[in-house]
N, C-alpha and C positions, 0 to 999 in steps of 0.2 A: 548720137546713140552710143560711139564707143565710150566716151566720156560716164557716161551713169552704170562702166561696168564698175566702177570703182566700191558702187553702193551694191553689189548682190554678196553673195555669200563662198564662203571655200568651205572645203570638209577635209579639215587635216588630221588629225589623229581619229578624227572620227572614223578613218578607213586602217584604222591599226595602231593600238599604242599600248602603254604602259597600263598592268594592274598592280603596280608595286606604289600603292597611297597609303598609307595611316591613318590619315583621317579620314573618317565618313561625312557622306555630306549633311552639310551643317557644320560641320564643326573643323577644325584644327586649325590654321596660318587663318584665313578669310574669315571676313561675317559672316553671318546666316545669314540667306535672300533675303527672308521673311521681313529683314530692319529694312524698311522702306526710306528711311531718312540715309543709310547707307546705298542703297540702292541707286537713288537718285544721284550722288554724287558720281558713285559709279559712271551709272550713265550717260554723264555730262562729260568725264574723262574721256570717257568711250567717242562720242563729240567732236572733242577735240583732235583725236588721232585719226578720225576717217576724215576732217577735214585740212590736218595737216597732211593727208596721202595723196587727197583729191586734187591738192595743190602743184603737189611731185606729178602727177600723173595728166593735166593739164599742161607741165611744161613739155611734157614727151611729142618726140616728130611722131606724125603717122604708123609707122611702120615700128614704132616701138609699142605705141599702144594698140598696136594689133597682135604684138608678142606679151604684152600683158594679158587682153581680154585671152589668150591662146594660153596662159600662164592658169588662171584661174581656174578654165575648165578642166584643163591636167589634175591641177589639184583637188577636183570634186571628184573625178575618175578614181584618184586614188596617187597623185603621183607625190611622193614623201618629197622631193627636190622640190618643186612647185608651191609646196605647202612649207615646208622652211621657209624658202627667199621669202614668203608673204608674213611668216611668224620674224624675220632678222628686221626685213621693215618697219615692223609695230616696235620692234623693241631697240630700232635705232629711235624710231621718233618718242619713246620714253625717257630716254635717256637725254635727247635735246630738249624735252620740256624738262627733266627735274619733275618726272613721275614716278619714278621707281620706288619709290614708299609709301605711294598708296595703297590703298587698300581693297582688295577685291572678295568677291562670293565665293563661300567656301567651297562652293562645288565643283571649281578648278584647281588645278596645282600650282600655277603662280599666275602673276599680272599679264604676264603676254600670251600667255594661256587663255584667261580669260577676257580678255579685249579681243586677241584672234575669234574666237567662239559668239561673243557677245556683235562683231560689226561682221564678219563673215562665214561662219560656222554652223552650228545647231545649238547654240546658245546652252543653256545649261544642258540639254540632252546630252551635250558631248561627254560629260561623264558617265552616263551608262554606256554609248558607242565606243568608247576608250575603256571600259573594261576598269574605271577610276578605282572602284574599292571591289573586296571579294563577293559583296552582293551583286554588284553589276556585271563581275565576268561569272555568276554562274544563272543572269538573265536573259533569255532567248527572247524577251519581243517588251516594247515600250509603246503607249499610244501618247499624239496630243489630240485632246476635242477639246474646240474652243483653247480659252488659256488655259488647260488643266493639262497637266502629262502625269501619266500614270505609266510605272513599270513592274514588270513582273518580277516577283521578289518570294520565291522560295514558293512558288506555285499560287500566288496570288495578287492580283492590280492593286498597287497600291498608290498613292496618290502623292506626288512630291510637292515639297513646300515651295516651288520656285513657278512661276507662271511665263507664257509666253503668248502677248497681246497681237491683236491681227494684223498688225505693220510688219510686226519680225513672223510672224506664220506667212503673210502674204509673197516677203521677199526669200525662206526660207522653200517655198515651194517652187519659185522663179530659178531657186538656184540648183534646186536638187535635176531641175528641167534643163537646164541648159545642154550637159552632155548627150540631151537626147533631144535633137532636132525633129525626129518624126512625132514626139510625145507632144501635141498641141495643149497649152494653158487652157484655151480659153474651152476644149472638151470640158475640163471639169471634174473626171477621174484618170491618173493616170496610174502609172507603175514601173518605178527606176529599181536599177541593179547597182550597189557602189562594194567594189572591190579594196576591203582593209587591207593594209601591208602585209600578213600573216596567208593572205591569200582567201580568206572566209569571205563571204560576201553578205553584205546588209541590204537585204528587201527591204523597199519605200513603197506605200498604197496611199496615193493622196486623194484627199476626195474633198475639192472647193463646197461653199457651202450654196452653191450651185444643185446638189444634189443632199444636203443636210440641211436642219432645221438653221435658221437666221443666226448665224455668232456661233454657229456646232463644226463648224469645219475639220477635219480629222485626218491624220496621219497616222499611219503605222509602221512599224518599222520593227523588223525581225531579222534575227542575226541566223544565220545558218552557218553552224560553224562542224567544222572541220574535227574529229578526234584525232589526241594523237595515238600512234600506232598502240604503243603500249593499255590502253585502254579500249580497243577495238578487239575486244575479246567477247565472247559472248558469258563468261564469267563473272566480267565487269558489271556489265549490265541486272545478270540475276543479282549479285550482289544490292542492285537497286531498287531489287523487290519486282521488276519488270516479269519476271517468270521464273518457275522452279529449276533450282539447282539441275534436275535432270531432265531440263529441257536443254543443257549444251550439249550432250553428244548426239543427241538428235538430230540437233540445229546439223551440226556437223558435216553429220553422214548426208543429211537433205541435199547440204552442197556438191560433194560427192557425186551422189545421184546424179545429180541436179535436174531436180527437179522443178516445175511451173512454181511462182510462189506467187502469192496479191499482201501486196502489205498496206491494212487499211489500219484507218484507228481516226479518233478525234485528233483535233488540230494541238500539236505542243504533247501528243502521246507516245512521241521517240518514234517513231516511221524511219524519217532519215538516218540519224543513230542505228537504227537496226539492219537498215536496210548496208549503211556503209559497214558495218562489223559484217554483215553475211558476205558483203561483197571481198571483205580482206582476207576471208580463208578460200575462196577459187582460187581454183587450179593458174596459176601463173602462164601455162604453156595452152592455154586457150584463150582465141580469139573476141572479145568481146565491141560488143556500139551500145550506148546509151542513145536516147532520143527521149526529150524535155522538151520544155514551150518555153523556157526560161533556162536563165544562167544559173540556177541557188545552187547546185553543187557540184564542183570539179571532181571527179571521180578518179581522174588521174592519178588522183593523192593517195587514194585507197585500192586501187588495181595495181596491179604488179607485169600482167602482160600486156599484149596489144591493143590497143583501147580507142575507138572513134565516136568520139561525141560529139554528135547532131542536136544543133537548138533549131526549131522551127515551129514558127506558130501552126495553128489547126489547120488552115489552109491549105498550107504549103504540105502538112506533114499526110492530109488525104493524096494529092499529087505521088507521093513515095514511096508506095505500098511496094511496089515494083522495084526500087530501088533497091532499099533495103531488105529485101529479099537474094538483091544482089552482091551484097557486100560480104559473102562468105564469112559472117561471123558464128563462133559457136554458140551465143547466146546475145541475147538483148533485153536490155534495162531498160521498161518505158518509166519516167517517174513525174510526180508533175502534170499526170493527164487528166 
C-alpha cells in the first residue's frame, strides 16, 4: 500500500503562489492544451518522471517511505517545504533525463511546474488556485463536471480549453481525501478545507458520480480570501456599486451601537467581504467568539482584540448553548450556519 503513495497527488502552489504571469492561458513560453499532438507528448514526459520517482521510492527502507507517504500529505495541507522537496525531485530527474527543453502547457509557468501539477497536483486547475494571471486572482470559485472545468471570470462560468479525464479526477479526489481520514471515498460526497501560504483557505465540495449523472462527477472549489486591511473599508466596497456612498456612516455607527446584524444574500454576493469590513471597524477593547461549522475564515486577521474561535459541527454546537453563554464574550459571530 505504501508503495502506490507515489501515484496520488500533492497541492503545492495550489495552497499559495504567485500572480505575477504575463501570459494568459493559452498563450506565452507553453502550447496551448487544446494541440493534442502536444499534449500527448507531454503526457508521455509526465510518464516517464513518475516512473523514474517510483523507482527512487521503491529503493527507500520502511521508515523512510513512511516519511514520504507523511511528506505528501503536509504538502496537500498546505506545507510549502513539503511541496518544494517534491517540485526539487521532478526537476532533478529532468535534468538526468535531458528534458528541460521540452515543452509544456501554457497554463503553467514552467516544465516543473507543470509535471508537478500534471502527476500530483490539480493539473491545469492549478492556475486559477495560484492566482496564475489577473483573471484568476480576482476569481472566487472554479467547478470540474465531468472533464469540463469552468471558472469564474468577471462574474461569469466560463469554460476553459483544458480537460481533466476520470483517471486524474478519480486520483485527484483520493488526494484532496487523504488529509482527511474521518472524510470516507467511498460516501460519495465530501468536503475538504486546504490552507494557501497567504493563509486564505480553498473549499473542495466533491461529489463522485455516485450521486451524479454517469461521467458528470463534480468538484468545486471556492477560495475565501482574506482582504487586505487597506481595502476593509466600507468605502471600498461602495466604490463597488455594493451600496450607496451614504450607507458608510451608517454602517459605522451600526458598529458603534452594535447592534444584532443577519447578513444574508445569494452565494458569491460579498456576505464574507462585508461581514470581514464590518468586523475591522469593532471596538478593539471588546471581547469577541466566532462559532462556524467550518474552517473558511480566520477572523483573527481582521479582529484586533480578544477573539475565540469555535468550529463545530451542528451536533456538537446544540450540546453548547450553555457554554457559550459561558465565555464572557461581548458579542458573537455565528457564520456559516
Amino acid at each position: 500500500m505504501r508503495e502506490r503513495k507515489l501515484k496520488d497527488f500533492f497541492i503545492d502552489e495550489f495552497l499559495g503562489g504567485s500572480s505575477e504571469v504575463d501570459a494568459a492561458l493559452g498563450g506565452g513560453a507553453g502550447f496551448n492544451p487544446q494541440d493534442s499532438r502536444k499534449m500527448r507528448d507531454f503526457l508521455k514526459l509526465c510518464e516517464r518522471i513518475k516512473l523514474a520517482l517510483e523507482q527512487d521510492f521503491k529503493l527507500l527502507k520502511d521508515s523512510a517511505k513512511q516519511e514520504e507517504a507523511n511528506m505528501q500529505k503536509n504538502a496537500i495541507t498546505g506545507d510549502q517545504k513539503a511541496a518544494g522537496k517534491l517540485k526539487a525531485d521532478i526537476q532533478g530527474k529532468l535534468t538526468m533525463l535531458n528534458l528541460l527543453s521540452e515543452e509544456f502547457p501554457a497554463c503553467y509557468r514552467d516544465l516543473t511546474d507543470a509535471v508537478f501539477h500534471e502527476l500530483f497536483g490539480l493539473s491545469s486547475l492549478a492556475a486559477w488556485a495560484n492566482d496564475y494571471t489577473p483573471e484568476y486572482a480576482r476569481s472566487s470559485s472554479a467547478k470540474i463536471i465531468g472533464d469540463e472545468i469552468y471558472c469564474l471570470i468577471d462574474g461569469k462560468s466560463v469554460l476553459q480549453p483544458q480537460r481533466l479525464p476520470k483517471e486524474r479526477r478519480d486520483q485527484l479526489r483520493q488526494a484532496l481525501l487523504m488529509a482527511y481520514p474521518k472524510e470516507n471515498i467511498a460516501k460519495g460526497h465530501n468536503e475538504v478545507y486546504l490552507k494557501r501560504e497567504d493563509g486564505n483557505i480553498i473549499r473542495a465540495t466533491l461529489l463522485s458520480d455516485k450521486f451524479t449523472q454517469k461521467g458528470k462527477d463534480a468538484m468545486v472549489f471556492r477560495k475565501y480570501l482574506l482582504s487586505d486591511a487597506d481595502n476593509l473599508q466600507f468605502e471600498v466596497l461602495s466604490g463597488y456599486g455594493t451600496f450607496p456612498q451614504e450607507c458608510c456612516d451608517l454602517f459605522r455607527n451600526m458598529v458603534k451601537c452594535g447592534y444584532n446584524v443577519i447578513m444574508s444574500g445569494e452565494v458569491r454576493s460579498g456576505k464574507t467581504t462585508f461581514l470581514q469590513t464590518y468586523q475591522h471597524y469593532e471596538d478593539p477593547t471588546l471581547e469577541a467568539t466566532t462559532v462556524s461549522t467550518d474552517e473558511e475564515t480566520d477572523y483573527s486577521k481582521v479582529t484586533k482584540g480578544p477573539l475565540i474561535q469555535i468550529i463545530a459541527d451542528e451536533d456538537d454546537l446544540k450540546q453548547m448553548e450553555k457554554t457559550l453563554k459561558r465565555l464572557d464574550s461581548n458579542y458573537i459571530i455565528m457564520s456559516e450556519m
